[in-house]
Steps between C-alpha positions, in 0.01 A plus 500: 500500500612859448629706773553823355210682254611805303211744422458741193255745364504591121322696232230773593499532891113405634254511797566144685884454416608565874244285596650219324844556605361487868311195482764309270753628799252412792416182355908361463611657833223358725379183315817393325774659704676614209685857417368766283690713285320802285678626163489854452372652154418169342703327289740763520576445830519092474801646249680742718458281799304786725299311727366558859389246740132482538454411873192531717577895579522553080186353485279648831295795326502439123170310458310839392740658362520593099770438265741294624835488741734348260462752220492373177596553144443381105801275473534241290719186633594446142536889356652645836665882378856461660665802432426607108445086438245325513565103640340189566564495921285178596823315542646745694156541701457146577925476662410835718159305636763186548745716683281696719324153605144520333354171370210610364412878390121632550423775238192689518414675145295520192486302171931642437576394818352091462781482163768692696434260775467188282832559369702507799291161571644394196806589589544361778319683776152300681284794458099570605298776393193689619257688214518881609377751247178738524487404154387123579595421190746195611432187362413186700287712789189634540619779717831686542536715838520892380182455324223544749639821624597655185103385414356708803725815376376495141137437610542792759661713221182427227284580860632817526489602139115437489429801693747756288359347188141534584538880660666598180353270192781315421690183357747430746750307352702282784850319393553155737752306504494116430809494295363282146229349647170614598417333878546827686325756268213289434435378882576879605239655166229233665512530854582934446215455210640661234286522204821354249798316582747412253703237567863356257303185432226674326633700234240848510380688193469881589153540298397230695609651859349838376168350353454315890592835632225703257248262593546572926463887351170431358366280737537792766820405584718848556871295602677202415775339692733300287747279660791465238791163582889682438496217227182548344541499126240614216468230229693647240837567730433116638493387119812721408685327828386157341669606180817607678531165670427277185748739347779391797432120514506465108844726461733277273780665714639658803533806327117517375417357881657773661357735198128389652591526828559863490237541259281380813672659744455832348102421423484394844675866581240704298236351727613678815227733584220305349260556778545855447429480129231356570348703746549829247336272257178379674470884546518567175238277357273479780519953554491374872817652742731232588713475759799239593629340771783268542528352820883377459695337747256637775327166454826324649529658775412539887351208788427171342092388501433217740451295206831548371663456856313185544610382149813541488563380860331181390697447184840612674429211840449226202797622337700412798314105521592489147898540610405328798465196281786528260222628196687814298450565148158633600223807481286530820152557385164576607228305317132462670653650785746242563893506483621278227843407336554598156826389284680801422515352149140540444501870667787720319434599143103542513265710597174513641239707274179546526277283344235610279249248693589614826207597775664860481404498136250429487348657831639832322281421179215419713483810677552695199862613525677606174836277422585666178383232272 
């Protein structure tokens, strides 16, 4: 059995992190008498070898707090920026764990964070890994920790907005983040009831947005709130990305490859801003005032919900049985409320969309919310 865990968080910091660092650190001290160890900034600090001992004093009075203790950063195990280079470290990563003691390595991160981490398993290192993202877009669980809270600050946000945009006649126009997937702008547009909610799996058509807008006018409607995902895409962009990719994966070269790639990555470039475009442009064919709001990383940040708490101090104890018992290579998930093993195989590289079918969906349609379509 292991006797020392090392702890990381990666990616996009988000309500319940801390909470999982205390309970994985809880759980090994007093169940398992092992030795905690937390790596600061992520993956960068499993590289540098900056570390801090995560004893019962580091953990007393973290469970509510935001963010998390370790920092964190976007660091790739296999693209780390050393100086102006940029170098495949997972060998060098897994020797620092060796030397410093660690047999297995918790991280705590998003979709980036399950391949960094998969990796250094491959490499060498047991590693386990708990689904934190307010995204929830993380394949293999039904719920990542950072999405409840993030949830109740976008439905707060579209709560507050109802009361500017009725006083003054307005579409209120609110940016949410949810990364390229649609869970937290669609849950937020139906529990904040917005009137449209667009959403990257749905490609929107403007006319049709504007037409659903028009039709709230005449029906004695004087505001609209429309809830709008950071990744939302109309169908003619999504259909010029589908272009650009069929252009990359068919290039008879690595020149022409890297000729699409930038292609893409400037399209991709040109759609910064898009909510705002929009906004101007639902004014414009609608003659109603519209006003935007993007809520940014405000959604990240402050006291975890109880929900998250209790989530992630669920997944993060059954992390610790996992190592307990010798099982590595594996996600910590939450399906039908229950803590389950996932092989990190089946986790890194996909993502969890929302499907067209789903309740969401099709409670929106019901209840006469616009998607765009």
């Amino acid at each position: 059995m292991a006797s020392t865990i090392g702890i990381l968080t990666a990616g996009g910091d988000a309500p319940g992190l801390n909470a999982a660092i205390r309970a994985i650190g809880k759980s090994a001290i007093r169940a398992h008498g092992m030795q905690v160890i937390g790596f600061q900034d992520g993956f960068r600090g499993l590289m540098e070898k900056r570390h801090v001992r995560l004893d019962a004093d580091a953990l007393s009075g973290i469970l509510t707090r935001g963010g998390t203790i370790l920092g964190t950063s976007r660091a790739k195990v296999h693209k780390m920026s050393v100086g102006d280079k940029t170098i495949d470290m997972s060998e060098s990563m897994v020797q620092n764990a060796k030397d410093l003691g660690v047999d297995v390595l918790v991280c705590l991160g998003g979709g980036g964070t399950q391949k960094n981490a998969l990796r250094l398993h491959q490499a060498g290192l047991p590693v386990v890994t708990l689904p934190k993202t307010i995204d929830n877009d993380v394949w293999g669980t039904e719920r990542t920790f950072g999405f409840d809270t993030a949830l109740n600050i976008a439905t707060e946000a579209i709560d507050r907005l109802h009361s500017t945009a009725h006083s003054h006649h307005r579409i209120m126009v609110v940016e949410i983040m949810g990364h390229n997937t649609g869970w937290l702008p669609l849950a937020s547009g139906i529990a904040g009831g917005a009137d449209v909610a667009l959403i990257p799996e749905i490609p929107y058509d403007v006319d049709a947005v504007a037409e659903s807008l028009m039709q709230r006018k005449a029906a004695g409607s004087r505001f609209s709130i429309v809830a709008v995902a950071e990744g939302a895409i109309s169908g003619a962009s999504a259909a010029r990305l589908e272009e650009l990719r069929t252009a990359k994966s068919e290039a008879p070269d690595k020149d022409a490859k890297n000729e699409a790639k930038a292609a893409r990555a400037a399209f991709e470039e040109s759609r910064e801003g898009h909510t705002s475009r929009l906004a101007d442009t639902l004014e414009e064919m609608t003659s109603i005032e519209a006003r935007l709001t993007i809520l940014g990383h405000v959604q990240r940040g402050g006291t975890p919900s109880p929900k998250d708490r209790l989530l992630a101090t669920r997944l993060g104890v059954e992390a610790v049985n996992a190592i307990a018992e010798d099982h590595t290579g594996i996600m910590i998930a939450d399906r039908e409320r229950t803590a389950v093993r996932v092989p990190l195989e089946e986790v890194a590289g996909n993502r969890r969309s929302v499907p067209l079918d789903h309740p969401w969906v099709t409670t929106a349609r019901q209840l006469g919310m616009g998607l765009g379509d």
